[in-house]
GUNU-115141 format. One record per residue: x, y, z of N, C-alpha, C in turn; residue in one letter; residue number from 1. Coordinates in steps of 0.1 Angstrom, whole numbers, plus 2048, in hexadecimal, padded with zeros to 3 digits. Layout:
<recs>
- n_east,n_north,n_up,ca_east,ca_north,ca_up,c_east,c_north,c_up,aa,i
- X,Y,Z,X,Y,Z,X,Y,Z,A,NUM
...
</recs>
This chain:
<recs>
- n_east,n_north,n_up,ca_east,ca_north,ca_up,c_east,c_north,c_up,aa,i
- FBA,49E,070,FB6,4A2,07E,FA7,4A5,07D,X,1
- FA1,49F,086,F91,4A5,088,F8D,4B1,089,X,2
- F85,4B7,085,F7F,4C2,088,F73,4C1,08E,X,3
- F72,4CF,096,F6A,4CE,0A1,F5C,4DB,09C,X,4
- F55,4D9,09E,F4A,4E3,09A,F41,4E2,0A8,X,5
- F38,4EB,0A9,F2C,4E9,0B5,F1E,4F3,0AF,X,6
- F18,4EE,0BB,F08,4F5,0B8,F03,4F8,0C2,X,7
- F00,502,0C1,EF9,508,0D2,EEA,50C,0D0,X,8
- EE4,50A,0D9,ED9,508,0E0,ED3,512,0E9,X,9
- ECC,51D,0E7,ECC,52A,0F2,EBD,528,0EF,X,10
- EB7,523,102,EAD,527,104,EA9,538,107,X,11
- E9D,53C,0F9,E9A,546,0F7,E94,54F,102,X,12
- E8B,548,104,E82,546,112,E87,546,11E,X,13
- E92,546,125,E9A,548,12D,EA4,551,12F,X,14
- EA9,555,127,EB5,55E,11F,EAE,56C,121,X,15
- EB6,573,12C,EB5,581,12C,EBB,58C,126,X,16
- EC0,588,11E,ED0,58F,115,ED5,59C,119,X,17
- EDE,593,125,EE4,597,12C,EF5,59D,121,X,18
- EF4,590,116,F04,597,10D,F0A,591,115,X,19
- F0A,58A,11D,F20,582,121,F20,579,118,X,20
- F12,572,113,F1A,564,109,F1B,56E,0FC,X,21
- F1D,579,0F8,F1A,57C,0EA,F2C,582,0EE,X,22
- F30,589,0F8,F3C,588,0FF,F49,580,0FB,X,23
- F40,573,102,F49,569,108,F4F,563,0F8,X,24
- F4A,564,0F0,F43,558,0E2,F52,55E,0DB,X,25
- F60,558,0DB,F6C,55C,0CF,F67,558,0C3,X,26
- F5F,554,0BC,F5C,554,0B0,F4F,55C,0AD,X,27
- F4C,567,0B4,F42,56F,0B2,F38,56A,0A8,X,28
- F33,561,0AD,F25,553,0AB,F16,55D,0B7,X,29
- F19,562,0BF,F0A,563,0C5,F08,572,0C3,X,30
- EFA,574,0C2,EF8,586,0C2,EEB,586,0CB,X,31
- EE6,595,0CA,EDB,594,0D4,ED1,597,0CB,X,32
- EC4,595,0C8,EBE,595,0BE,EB3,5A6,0C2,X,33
- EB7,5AB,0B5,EB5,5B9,0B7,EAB,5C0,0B2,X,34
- EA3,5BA,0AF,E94,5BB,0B0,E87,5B4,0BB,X,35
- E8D,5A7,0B9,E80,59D,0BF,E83,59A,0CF,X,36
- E78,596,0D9,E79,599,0E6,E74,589,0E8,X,37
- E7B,583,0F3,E71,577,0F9,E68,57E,102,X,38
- E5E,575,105,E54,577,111,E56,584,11B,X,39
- E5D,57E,123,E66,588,127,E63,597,125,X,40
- E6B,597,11D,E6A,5A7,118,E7B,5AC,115,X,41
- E84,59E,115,E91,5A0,112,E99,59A,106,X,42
- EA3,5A6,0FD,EA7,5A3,0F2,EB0,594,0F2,X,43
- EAE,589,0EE,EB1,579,0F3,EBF,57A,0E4,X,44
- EC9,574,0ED,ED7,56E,0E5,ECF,565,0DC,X,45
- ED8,562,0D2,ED4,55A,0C6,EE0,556,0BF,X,46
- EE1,549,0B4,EEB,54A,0AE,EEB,54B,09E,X,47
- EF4,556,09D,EF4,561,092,EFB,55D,089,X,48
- F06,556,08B,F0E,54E,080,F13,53E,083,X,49
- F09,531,089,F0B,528,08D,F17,51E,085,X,50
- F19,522,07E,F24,517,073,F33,51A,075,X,51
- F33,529,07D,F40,52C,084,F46,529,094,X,52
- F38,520,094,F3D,519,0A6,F46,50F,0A8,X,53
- F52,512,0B0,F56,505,0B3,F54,4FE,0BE,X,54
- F4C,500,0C3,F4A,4F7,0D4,F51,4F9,0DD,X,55
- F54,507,0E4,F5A,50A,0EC,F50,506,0FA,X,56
- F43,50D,0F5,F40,50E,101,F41,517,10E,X,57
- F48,523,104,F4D,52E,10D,F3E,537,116,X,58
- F35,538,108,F26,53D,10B,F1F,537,117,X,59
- F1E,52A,114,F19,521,123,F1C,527,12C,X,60
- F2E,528,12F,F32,527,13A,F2F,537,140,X,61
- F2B,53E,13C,F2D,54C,140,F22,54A,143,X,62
- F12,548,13D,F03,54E,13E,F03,54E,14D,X,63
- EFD,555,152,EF8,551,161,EE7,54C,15F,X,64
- EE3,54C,155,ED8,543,15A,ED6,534,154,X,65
- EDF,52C,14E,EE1,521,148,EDB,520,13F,X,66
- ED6,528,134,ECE,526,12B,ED5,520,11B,X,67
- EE2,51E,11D,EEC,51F,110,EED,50F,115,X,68
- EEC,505,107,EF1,4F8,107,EFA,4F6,0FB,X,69
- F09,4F2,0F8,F11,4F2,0F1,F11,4E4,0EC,X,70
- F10,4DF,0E0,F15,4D4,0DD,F1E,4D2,0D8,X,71
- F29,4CA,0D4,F32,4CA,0CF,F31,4B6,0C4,X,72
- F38,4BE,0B7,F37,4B3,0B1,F49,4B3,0A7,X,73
- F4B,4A7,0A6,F54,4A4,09F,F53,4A1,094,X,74
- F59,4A4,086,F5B,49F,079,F6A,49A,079,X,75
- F66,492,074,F76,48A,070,F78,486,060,X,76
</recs>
C-alpha cells in the first residue's frame, strides 16, 4: 500500500500565531516559534518536526488567514 507523507508551507510573513494550526496538527508537526518574531511583531507557526506529516491538511483548514499550503505526496 502507498504511503502518504506531506510538506507544509507557512507563510512567515503573514502568520500571526494565532496556535489553531499548532492545535489543529494530530501529528503535533507545527509549533510557534519561541523566540523569533516576523515583521509584524508576531510569534509565526513553523514546522518543528516535518518528516512526521501526513497531509492532512488539517492546519490549512483552520488558519483564518490562508497562510498554510499543504502538499501531499505519495511513495509507493
Amino acid at each position: 500500500m502507498a504511503k502518504i507523507s506531506g510538506a507544509v508551507d507557512i507563510d512567515n510573513e503573514r502568520c500571526k500565531g494565532c496556535d489553531l494550526c499548532v492545535v489543529a496538527c494530530p501529528v503535533d508537526v507545527l509549533k510557534l516559534q519561541p523566540k523569533e518574531v516576523n515583521n509584524k511583531g508576531y510569534h509565526f507557526a513553523y514546522a518543528a518536526d516535518i518528516d512526521r506529516c501526513i497531509g492532512c491538511a488539517a492546519c490549512a483548514t483552520v488558519c483564518p488567514d490562508g497562510c498554510i499550503t499543504v502538499y501531499r505526496v505519495v511513495e509507493k
